[in-house]
TIKEFI-397818 format. One record per atom (N, C-alpha, C): x, y, z; residue in three letters. Coordinates in steps of 0.1 Angstrom, whole numbers, padded with zeros to 4 digits, always signed. Atoms other than C-alpha are relative to their C-alpha. Example, Ala and Ser with C-alpha at 12.3 -4.5 7.8 and 13.67 -1.06 7.14 Angstrom:
% residues 2
+0009-0012+0000ALA;+0123-0045+0078ALA;+0009+0012+0000ALA;-0009-0011+0000SER;+0137-0011+0071SER;-0008+0011+0008SER;
This chain:
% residues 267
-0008+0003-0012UNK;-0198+0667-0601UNK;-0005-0013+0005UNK;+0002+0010-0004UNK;-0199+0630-0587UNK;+0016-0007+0005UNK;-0013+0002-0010UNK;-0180+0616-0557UNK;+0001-0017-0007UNK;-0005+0018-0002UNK;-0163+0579-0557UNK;-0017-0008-0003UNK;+0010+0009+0004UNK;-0186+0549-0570UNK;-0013-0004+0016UNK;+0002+0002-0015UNK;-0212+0546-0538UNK;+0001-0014+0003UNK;+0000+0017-0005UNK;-0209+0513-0516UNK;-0011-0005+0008UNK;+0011+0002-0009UNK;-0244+0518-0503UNK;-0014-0003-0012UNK;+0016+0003+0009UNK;-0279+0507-0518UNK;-0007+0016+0002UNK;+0004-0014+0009UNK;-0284+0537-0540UNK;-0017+0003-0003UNK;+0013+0003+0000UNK;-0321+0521-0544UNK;-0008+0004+0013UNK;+0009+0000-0012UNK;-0330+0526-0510UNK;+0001+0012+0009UNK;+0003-0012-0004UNK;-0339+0556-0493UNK;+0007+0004+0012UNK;-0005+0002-0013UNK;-0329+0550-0459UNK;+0020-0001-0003UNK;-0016-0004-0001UNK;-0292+0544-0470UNK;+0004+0011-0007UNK;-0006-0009+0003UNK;-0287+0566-0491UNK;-0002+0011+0012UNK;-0001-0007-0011UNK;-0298+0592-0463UNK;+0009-0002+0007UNK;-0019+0006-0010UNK;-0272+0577-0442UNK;+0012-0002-0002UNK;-0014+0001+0010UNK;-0245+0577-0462UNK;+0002+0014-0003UNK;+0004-0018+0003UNK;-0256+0619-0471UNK;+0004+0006+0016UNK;-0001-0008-0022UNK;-0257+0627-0429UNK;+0014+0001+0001UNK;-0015+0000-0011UNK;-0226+0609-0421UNK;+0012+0009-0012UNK;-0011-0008+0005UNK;-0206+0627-0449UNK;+0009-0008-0008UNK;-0007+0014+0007UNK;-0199+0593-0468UNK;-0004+0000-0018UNK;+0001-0008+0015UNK;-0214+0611-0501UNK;-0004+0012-0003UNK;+0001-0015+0000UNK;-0211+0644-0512UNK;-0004-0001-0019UNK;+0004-0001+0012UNK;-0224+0638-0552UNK;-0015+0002-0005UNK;+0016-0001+0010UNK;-0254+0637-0580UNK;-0008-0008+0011UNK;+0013+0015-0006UNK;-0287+0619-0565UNK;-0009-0001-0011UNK;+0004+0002+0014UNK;-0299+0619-0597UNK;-0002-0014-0002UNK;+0000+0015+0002UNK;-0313+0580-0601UNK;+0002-0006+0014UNK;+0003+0008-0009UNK;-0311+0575-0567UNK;-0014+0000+0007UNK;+0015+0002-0007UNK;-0339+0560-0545UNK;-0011+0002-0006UNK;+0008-0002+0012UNK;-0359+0564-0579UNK;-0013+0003+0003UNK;+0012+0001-0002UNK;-0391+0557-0564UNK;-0006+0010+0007UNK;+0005-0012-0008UNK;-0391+0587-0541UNK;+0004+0015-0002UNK;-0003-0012+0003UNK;-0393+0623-0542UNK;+0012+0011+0005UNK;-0013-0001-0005UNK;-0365+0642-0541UNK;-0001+0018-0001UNK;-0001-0011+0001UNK;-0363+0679-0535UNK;+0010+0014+0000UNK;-0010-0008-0001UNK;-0348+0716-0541UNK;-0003+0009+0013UNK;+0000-0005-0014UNK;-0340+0732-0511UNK;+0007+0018-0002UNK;-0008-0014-0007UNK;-0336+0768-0498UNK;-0005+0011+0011UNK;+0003-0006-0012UNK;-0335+0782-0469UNK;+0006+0014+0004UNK;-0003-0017+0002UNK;-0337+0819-0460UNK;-0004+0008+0016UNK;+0003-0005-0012UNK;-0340+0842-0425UNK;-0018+0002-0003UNK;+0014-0003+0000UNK;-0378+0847-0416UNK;-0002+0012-0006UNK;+0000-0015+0007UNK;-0374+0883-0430UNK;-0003+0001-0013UNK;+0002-0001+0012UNK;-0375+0873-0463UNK;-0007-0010-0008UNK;+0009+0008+0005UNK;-0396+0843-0465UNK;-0015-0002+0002UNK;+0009-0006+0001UNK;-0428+0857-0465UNK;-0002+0003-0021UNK;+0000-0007+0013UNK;-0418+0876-0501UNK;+0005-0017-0010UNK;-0001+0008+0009UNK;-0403+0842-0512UNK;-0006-0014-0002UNK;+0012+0007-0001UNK;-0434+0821-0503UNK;-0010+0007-0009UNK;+0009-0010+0014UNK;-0454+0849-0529UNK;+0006-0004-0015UNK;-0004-0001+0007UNK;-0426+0843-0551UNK;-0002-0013-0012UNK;+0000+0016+0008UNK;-0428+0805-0557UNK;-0018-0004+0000UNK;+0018-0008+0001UNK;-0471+0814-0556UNK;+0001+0005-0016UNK;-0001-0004+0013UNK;-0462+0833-0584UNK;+0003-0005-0015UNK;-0005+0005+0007UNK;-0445+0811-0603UNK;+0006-0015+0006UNK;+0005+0015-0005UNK;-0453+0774-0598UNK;+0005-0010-0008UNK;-0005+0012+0009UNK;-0439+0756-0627UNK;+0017+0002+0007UNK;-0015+0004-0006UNK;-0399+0765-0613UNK;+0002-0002+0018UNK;-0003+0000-0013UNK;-0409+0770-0579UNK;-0015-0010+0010UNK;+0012+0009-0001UNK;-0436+0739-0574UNK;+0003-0005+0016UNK;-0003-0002-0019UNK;-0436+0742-0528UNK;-0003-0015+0001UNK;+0005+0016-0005UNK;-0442+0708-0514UNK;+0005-0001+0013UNK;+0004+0001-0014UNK;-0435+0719-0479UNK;+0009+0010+0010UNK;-0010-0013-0004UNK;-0421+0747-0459UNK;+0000-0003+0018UNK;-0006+0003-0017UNK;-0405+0745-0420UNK;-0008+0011+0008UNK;+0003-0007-0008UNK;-0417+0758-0392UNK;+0011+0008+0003UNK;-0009-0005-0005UNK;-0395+0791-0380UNK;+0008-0010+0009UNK;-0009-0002-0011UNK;-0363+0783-0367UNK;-0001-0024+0001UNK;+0004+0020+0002UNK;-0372+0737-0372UNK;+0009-0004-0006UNK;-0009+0007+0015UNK;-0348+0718-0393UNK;-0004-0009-0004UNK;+0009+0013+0007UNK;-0373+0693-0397UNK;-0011+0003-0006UNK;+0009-0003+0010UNK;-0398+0688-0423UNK;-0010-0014-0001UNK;+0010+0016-0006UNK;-0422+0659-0409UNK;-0007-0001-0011UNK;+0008+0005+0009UNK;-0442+0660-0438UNK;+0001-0006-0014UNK;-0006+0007+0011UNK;-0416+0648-0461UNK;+0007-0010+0008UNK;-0008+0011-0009UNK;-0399+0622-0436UNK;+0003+0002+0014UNK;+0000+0000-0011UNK;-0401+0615-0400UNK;+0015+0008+0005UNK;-0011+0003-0003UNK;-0364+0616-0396UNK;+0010+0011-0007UNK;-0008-0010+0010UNK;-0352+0641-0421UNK;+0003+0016+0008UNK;-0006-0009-0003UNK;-0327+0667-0408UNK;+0007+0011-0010UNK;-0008-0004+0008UNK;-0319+0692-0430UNK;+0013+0014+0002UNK;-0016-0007+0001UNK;-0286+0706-0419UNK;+0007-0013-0002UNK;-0003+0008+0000UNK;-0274+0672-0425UNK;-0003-0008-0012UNK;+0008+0009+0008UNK;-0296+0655-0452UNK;+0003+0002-0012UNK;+0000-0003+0013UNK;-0287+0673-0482UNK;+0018-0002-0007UNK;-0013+0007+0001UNK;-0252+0660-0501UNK;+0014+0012+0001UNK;-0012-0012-0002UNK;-0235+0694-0505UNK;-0012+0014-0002UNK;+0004-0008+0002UNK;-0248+0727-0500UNK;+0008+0017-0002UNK;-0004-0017+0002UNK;-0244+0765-0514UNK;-0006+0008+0011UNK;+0002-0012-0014UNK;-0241+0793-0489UNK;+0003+0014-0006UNK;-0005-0008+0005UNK;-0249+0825-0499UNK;-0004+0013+0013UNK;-0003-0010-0007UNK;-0242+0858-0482UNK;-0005+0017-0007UNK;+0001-0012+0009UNK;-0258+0888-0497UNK;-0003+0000-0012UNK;+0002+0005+0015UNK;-0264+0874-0527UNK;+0014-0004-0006UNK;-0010+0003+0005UNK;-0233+0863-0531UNK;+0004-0017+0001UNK;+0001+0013-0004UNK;-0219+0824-0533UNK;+0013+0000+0009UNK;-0012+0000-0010UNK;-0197+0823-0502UNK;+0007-0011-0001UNK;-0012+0014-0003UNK;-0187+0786-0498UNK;-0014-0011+0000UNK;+0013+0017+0002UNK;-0203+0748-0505UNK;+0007-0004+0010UNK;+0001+0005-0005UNK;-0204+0729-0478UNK;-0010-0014+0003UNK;+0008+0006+0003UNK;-0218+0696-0470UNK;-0010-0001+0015UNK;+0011+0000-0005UNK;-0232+0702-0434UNK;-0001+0013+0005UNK;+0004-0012-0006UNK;-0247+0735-0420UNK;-0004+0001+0015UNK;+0006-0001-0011UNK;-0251+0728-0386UNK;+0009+0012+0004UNK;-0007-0008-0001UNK;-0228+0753-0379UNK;-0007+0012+0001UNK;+0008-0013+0001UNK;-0247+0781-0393UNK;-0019+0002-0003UNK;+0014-0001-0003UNK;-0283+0769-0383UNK;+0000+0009+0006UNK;+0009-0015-0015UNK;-0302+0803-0365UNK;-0011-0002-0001UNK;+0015+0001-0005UNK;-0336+0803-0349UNK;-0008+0007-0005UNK;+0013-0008+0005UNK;-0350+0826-0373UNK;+0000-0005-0015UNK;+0002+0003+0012UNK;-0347+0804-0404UNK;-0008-0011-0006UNK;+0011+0008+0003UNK;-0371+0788-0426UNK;+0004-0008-0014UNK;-0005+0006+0008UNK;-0366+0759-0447UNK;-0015+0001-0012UNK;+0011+0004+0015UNK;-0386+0758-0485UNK;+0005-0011-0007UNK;-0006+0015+0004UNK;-0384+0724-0500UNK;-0013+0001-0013UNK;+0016+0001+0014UNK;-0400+0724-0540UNK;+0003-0008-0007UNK;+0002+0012+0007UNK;-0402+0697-0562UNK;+0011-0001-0011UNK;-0013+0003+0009UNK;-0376+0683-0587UNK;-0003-0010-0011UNK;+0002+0005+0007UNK;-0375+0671-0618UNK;+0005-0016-0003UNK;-0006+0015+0001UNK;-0358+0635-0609UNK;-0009-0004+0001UNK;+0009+0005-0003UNK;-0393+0627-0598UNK;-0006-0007-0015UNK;+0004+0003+0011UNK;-0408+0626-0633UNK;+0012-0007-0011UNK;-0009+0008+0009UNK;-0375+0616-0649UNK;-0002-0019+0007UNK;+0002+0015-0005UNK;-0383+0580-0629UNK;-0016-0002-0011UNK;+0014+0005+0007UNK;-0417+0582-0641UNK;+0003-0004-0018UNK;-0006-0005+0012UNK;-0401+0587-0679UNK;+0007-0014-0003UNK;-0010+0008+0000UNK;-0375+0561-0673UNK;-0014-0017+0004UNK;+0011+0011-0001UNK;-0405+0531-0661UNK;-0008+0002-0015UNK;+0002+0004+0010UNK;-0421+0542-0691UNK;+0011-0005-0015UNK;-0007+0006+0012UNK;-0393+0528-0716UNK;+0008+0009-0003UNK;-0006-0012+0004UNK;-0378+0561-0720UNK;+0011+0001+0003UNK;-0017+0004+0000UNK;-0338+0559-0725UNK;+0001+0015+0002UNK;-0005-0011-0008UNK;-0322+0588-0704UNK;+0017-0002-0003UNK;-0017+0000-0001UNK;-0285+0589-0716UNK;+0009+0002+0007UNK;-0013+0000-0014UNK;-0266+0606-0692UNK;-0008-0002+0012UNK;+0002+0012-0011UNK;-0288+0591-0665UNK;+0014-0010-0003UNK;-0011+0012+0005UNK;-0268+0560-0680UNK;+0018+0003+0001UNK;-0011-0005+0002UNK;-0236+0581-0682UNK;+0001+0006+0015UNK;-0003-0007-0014UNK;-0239+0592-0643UNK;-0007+0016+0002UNK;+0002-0012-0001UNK;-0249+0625-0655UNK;-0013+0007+0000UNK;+0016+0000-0004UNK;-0278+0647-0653UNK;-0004+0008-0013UNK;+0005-0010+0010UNK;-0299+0669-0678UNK;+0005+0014-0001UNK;-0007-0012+0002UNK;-0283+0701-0690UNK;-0009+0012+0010UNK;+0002-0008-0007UNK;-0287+0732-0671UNK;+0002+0013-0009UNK;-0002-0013+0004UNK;-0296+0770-0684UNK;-0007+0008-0005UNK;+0010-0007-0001UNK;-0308+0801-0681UNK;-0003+0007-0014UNK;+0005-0010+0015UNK;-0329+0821-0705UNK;-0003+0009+0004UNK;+0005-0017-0003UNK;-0340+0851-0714UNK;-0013+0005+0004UNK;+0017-0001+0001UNK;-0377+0845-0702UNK;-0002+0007+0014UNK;+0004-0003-0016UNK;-0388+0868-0667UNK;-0008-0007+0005UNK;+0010+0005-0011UNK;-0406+0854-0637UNK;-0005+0009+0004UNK;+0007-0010-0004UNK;-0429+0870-0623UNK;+0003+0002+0015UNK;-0002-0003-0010UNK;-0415+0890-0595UNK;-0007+0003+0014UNK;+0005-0005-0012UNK;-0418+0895-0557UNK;+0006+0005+0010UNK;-0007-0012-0005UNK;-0410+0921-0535UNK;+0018-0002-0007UNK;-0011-0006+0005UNK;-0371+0920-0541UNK;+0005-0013-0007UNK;-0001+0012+0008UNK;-0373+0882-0556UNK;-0002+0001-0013UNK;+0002-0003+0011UNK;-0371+0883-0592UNK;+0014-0008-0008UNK;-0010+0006+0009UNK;-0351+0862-0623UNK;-0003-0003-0011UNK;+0005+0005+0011UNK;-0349+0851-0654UNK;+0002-0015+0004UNK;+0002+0012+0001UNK;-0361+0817-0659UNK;+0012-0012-0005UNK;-0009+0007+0002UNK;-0337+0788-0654UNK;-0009-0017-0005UNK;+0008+0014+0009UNK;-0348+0753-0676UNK;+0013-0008+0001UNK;-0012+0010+0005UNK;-0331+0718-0679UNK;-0007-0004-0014UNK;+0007+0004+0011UNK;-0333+0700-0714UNK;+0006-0015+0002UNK;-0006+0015+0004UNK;-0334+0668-0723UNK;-0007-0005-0011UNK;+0001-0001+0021UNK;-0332+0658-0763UNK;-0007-0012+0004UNK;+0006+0016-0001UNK;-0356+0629-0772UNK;-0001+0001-0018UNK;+0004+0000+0015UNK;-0368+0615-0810UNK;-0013+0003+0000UNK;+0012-0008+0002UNK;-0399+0628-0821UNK;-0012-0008+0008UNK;+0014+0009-0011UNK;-0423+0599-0807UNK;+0004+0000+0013UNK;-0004+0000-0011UNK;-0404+0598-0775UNK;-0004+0016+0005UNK;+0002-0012-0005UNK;-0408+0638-0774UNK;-0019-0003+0004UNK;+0017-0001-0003UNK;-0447+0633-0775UNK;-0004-0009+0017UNK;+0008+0011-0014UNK;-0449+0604-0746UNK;+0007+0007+0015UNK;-0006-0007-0011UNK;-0423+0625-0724UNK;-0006+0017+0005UNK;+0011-0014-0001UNK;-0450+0657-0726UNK;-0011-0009+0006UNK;+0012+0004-0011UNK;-0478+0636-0715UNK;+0005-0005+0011UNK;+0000+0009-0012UNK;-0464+0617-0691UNK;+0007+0012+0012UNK;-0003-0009-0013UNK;-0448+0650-0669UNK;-0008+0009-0004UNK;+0015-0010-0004UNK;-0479+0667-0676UNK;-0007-0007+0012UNK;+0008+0005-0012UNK;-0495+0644-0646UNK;+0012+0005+0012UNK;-0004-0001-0011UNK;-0469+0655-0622UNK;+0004+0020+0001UNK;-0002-0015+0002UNK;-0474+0695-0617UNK;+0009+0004+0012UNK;-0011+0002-0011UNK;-0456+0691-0583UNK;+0017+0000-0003UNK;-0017+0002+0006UNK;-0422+0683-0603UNK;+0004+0009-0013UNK;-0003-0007+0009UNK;-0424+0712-0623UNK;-0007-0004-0016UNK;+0007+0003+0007UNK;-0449+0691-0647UNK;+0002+0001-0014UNK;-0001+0000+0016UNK;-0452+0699-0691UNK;+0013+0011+0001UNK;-0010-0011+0003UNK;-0422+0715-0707UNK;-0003+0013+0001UNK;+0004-0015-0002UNK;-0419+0752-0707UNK;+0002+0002-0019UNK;-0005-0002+0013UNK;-0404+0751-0744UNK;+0005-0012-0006UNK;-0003+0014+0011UNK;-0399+0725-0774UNK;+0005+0007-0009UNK;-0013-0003+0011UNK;-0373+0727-0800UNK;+0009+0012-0001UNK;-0006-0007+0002UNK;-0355+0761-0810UNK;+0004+0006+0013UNK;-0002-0002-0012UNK;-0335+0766-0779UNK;+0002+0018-0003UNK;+0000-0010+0000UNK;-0327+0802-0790UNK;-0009+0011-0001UNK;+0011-0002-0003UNK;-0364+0809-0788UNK;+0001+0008+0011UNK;+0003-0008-0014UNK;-0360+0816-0751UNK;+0015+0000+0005UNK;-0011-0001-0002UNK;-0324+0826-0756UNK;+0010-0009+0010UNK;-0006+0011-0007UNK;-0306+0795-0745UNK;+0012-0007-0012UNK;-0011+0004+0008UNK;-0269+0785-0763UNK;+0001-0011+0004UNK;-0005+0017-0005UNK;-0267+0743-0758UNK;+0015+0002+0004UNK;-0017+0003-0008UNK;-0225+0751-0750UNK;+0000+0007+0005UNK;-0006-0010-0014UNK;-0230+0774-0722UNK;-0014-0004+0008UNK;+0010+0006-0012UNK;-0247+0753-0696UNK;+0006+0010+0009UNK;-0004-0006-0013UNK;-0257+0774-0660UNK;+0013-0012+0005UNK;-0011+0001-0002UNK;-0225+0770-0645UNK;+0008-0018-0001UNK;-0009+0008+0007UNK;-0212+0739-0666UNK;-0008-0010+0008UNK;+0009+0012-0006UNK;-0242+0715-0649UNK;-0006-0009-0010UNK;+0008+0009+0004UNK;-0253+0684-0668UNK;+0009+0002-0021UNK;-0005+0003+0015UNK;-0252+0672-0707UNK;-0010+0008-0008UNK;+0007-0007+0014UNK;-0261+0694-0737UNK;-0005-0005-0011UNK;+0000+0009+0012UNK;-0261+0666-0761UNK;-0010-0006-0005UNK;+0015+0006+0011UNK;-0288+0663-0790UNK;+0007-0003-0011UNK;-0006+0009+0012UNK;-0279+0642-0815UNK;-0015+0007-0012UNK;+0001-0010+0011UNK;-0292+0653-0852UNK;-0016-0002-0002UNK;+0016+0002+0004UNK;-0327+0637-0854UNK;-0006+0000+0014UNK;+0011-0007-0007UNK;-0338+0649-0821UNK;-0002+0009+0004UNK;+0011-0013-0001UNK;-0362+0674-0806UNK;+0004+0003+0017UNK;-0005-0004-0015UNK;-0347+0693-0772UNK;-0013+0004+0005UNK;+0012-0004-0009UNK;-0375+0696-0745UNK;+0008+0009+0011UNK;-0004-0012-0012UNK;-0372+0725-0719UNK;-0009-0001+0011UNK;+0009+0001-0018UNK;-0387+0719-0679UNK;+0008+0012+0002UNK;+0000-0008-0004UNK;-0390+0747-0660UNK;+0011-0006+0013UNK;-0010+0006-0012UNK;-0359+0742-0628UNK;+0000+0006+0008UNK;+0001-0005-0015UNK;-0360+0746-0596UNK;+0017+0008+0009UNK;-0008-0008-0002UNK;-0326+0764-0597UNK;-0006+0014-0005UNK;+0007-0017+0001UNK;-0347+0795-0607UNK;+0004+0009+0014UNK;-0001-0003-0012UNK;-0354+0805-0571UNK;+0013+0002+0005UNK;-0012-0007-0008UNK;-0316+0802-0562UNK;+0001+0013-0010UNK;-0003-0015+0007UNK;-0311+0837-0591UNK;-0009+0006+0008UNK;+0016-0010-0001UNK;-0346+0852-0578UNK;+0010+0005+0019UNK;-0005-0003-0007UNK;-0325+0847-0547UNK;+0017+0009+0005UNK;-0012-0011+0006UNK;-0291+0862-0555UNK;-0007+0012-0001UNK;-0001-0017+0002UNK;-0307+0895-0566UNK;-0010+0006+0010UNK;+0006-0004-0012UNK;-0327+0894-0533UNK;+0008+0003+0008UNK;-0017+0003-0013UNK;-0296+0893-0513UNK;-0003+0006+0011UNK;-0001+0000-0013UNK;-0306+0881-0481UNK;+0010+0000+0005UNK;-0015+0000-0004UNK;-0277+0882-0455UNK;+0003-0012+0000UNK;-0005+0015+0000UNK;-0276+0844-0456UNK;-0012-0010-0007UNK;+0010+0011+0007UNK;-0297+0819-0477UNK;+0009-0009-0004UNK;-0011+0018+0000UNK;-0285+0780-0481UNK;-0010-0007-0011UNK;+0006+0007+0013UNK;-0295+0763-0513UNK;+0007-0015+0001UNK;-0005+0007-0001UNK;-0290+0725-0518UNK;+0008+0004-0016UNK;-0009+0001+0017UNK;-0260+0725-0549UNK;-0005-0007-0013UNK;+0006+0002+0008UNK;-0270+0720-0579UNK;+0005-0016-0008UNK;-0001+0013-0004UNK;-0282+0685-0584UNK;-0001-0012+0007UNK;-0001+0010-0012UNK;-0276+0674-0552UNK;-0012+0000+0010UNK;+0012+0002-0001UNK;-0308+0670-0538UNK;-0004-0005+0014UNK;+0008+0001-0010UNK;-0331+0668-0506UNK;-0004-0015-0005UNK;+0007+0012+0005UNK;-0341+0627-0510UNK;-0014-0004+0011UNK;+0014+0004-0012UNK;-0378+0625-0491UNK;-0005-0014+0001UNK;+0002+0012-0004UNK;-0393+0597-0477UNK;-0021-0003-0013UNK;+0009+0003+0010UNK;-0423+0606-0505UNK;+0000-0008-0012UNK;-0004+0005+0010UNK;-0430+0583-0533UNK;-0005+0008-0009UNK;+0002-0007+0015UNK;-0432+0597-0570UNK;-0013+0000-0004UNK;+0014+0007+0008UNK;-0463+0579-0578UNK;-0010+0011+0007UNK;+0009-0006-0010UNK;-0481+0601-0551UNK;-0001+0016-0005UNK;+0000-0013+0009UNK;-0475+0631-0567UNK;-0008+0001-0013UNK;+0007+0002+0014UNK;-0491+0620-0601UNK;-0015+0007+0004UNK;+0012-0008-0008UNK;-0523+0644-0603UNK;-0010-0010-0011UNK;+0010+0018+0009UNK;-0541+0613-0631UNK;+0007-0008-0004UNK;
């Protein structure tokens, strides 16, 4: 999904955020503001984010934390002075019971004083890193993002949080697969080394049944599909938790922080 061509400097952090508030883009951020970190969001009543602070503990490669709200705050000062997140994020899912009620792109509406925002790391971080090293990203280039879908692999559950493991892929040629493993092994923050290389049916994953029709499948014949661990995990883990209300950013559309990428690199 991608709205109208933007008419705002995509490069720059500050507008794009301002262009996301006022309701002037509701698409991908995929390649925007490259240099900074960009995160998945989901936010859950105090009741159940205790068990889903254990959960993303538990399991650190899909659910990699980088900063959680004070009850009942909508701000997250330690990713951006300024950053409001009933406002900040381009479109968001609303779910009700585990159910997906309705996307929306602001939530001020259904802020309450007992809810807590989790903000975990995202793979556009290292796809910049990827992309400075020489590394040609196709549907980057094509607007689009890396394929989306789940496997048959468990997480390791907490109290009523629990899923199977959701991965993006992105096909490279054999030398390119080798430099695109070291180089998101230094960012464990963004979900860091693949989870799985080559035979996608390994960890039961069909390339033509992307999670719900997100991103490109497309490996061409001489190369080697990489699997990252995705921070759309957490929204299933949360579905079969079914809180009365939890707000996920849509998939794709992304928390954009005032952190740079580089800052994340752990060598």
């Amino acid at each position: 999904m991608n709205s109208r061509a933007p008419d705002f400097d995509t490069r720059d952090v500050t507008s794009v955020r301002k262009a996301v508030r006022s309701g002037a883009y509701v698409g991908y951020t995929a390649g925007f503001a490259p240099d900074r970190v960009q995160a998945n969001i989901c936010i859950l009543p105090r009741s159940h984010a205790e068990d889903f602070l254990l959960y993303c503990q538990r399991n650190p490669q899909p659910c990699p934390l980088i900063a959680r709200s004070d009850v009942g705050d909508p701000c997250l000062p330690t990713l951006g002075e300024d950053i409001d997140i009933r406002t900040d994020v381009p479109r968001y899912h609303v779910f009700r019971d585990g159910q997906l009620a309705e996307e929306v792109t602001d939530i001020s509406r259904l802020w309450q004083n007992d809810l807590v925002t989790f903000a975990l790391g995202c793979s556009f971080s290292f796809e910049y890193a990827l992309v400075e090293a020489g590394i040609a990203l196709r549907y980057l280039e094509r607007g689009e993002v890396a394929g989306v879908y789940e496997t048959t692999v468990d997480t390791m559950p907490a109290g009523d949080f629990r899923a199977k493991l959701v991965v993006t892929m992105r096909p490279f040629a054999a030398r390119e697969a080798i430099r695109a493993i070291q180089i998101t092994s230094r960012f464990p923050n963004v979900h860091g080394a693949p989870v799985h290389i080559g035979d996608p049916g390994l960890i039961g994953v069909d390339l033509s049944k992307r999670y719900r029709e997100v991103g490109s499948g497309e490996v061409l014949p001489h190369e080697i599909p990489l699997f990252w661990a995705c921070g759309l995990t957490p929204q299933l883990a949360t579905a079969n938790a079914k809180p009365p209300l939890c707000i996920t950013h849509a998939p794709s559309s992304m928390l954009i922080t005032d952190l740079r990428n580089a800052g994340l690199a752990s060598f």
